[in-house]
N, C-alpha and C positions, 0 to 999 in steps of 0.2 A: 477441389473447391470445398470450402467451411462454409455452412451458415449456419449457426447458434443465437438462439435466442435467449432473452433474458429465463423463460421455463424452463428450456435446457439446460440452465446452471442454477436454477434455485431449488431450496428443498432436497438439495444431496452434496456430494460431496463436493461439488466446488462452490458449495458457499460456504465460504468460512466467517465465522463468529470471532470476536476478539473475545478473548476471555476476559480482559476485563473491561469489556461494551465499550472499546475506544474505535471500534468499525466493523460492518458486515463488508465482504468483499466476495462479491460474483466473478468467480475466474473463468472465464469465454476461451481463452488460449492458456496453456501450461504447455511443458516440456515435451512430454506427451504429444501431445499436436505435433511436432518439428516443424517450428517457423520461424528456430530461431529467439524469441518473446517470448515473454508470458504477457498477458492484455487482461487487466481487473475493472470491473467498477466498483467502486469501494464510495460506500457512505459513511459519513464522520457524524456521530450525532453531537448535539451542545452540550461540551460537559468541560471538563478540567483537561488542560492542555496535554498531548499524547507526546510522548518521546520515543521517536525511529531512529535509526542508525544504520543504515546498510554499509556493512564493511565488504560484502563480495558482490553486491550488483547494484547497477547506475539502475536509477529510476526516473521516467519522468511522469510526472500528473499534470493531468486538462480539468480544471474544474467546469462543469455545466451547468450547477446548480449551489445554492447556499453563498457564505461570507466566513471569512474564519481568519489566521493570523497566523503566519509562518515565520520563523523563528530562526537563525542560523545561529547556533549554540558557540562557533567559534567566533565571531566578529559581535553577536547581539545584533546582528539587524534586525530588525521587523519588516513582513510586508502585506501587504492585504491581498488575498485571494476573493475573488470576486470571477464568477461566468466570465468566459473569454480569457481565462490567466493562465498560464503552464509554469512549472516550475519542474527545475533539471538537476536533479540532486549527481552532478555527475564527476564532483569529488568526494566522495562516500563522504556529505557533508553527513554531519552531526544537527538533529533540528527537533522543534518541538511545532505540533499543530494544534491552536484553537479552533475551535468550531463557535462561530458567533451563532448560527443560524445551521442546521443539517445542511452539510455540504456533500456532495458528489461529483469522485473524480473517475477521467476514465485515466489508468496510469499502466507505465511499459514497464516490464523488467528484463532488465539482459542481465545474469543471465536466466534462460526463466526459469521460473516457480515448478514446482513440480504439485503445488498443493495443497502438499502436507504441511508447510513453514509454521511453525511457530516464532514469535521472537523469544529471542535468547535472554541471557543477562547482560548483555551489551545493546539490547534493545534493536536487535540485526536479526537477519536471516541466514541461516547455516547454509552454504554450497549445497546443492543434492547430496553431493556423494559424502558429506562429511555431519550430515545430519544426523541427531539424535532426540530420542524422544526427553527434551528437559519443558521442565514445567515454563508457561509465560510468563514475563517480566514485565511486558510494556504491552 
C-alpha cells in the first residue's frame, strides 16, 4: 500500500517546473512505484496557450479547479475545461491548453513518467528507455 501526500512530492524531485512556467506538476506515482501509471497534479497558470503532444503515452486529465480552453490542433475544436471535465488525449492527439483562470489537473500517463521528462522539440515526452537530456521546447 502507497499513501503519498501532497509534502511527499513537493520541494524535491517530483516536482517538476516547466521551464518555461507553462506548469508545476507534483508526480504522486512514477515508474518507479510499479503500478503500471504515473498519477500528476499538475497546475497550469494564466498565460499564453501551452502546446503538448505526447507521441509515446495516452494521457488523461480530471480538472478540480480553474477554466481554461483545450484545443485539438487536428480538427481546431475548442472546448471548455471547467471542475468536473476529463479529457483523454488517447490518440496521441496534438493540442494546445489556455488557462483562463489557474487550473488543476490530476492526469494518468501510461506509459509512466519516470520523472525526469522534459518536452522535446515535438512538444512530447521521450519513452524512459529512449530519453535524452535535450533542452525544453514547450
Amino acid at each position: 500500500m502507497k499513501v503519498i501526500t501532497l509534502d511527499d512530492v513537493s520541494n524535491n524531485e517530483r516536482e517538476v517546473h516547466c521551464p518555461n512556467k507553462g506548469f508545476v506538476s507534483h508526480r504522486y506515482l512514477l515508474a518507479d512505484d510499479k503500478v503500471g501509471f504515473s498519477l500528476h497534479r499538475t497546475i497550469v497558470p494564466v498565460g499564453p496557450p501551452q502546446h503538448w503532444h505526447y507521441l509515446h503515452h495516452v494521457e488523461a486529465c480530471y480538472c478540480i479547479a480553474g477554466r481554461g480552453t483545450l484545443t485539438d490542433l487536428r480538427t481546431m475544436e475548442r472546448f471548455n475545461i471547467t471542475p468536473g471535465t476529463l479529457y483523454a488525449l488517447d490518440q496521441h492527439d496534438d493540442h494546445l491548453f489556455e488557462a483562463h483562470e489557474e487550473v488543476t489537473f490530476i492526469s494518468v500517463f501510461n506509459p509512466p513518467c519516470t520523472g525526469q521528462e522534459v518536452h522535446d522539440e515535438n512538444c512530447s515526452y521521450r519513452v524512459a528507455q529512449v530519453q535524452s537530456p535535450l533542452m525544453p521546447m514547450c
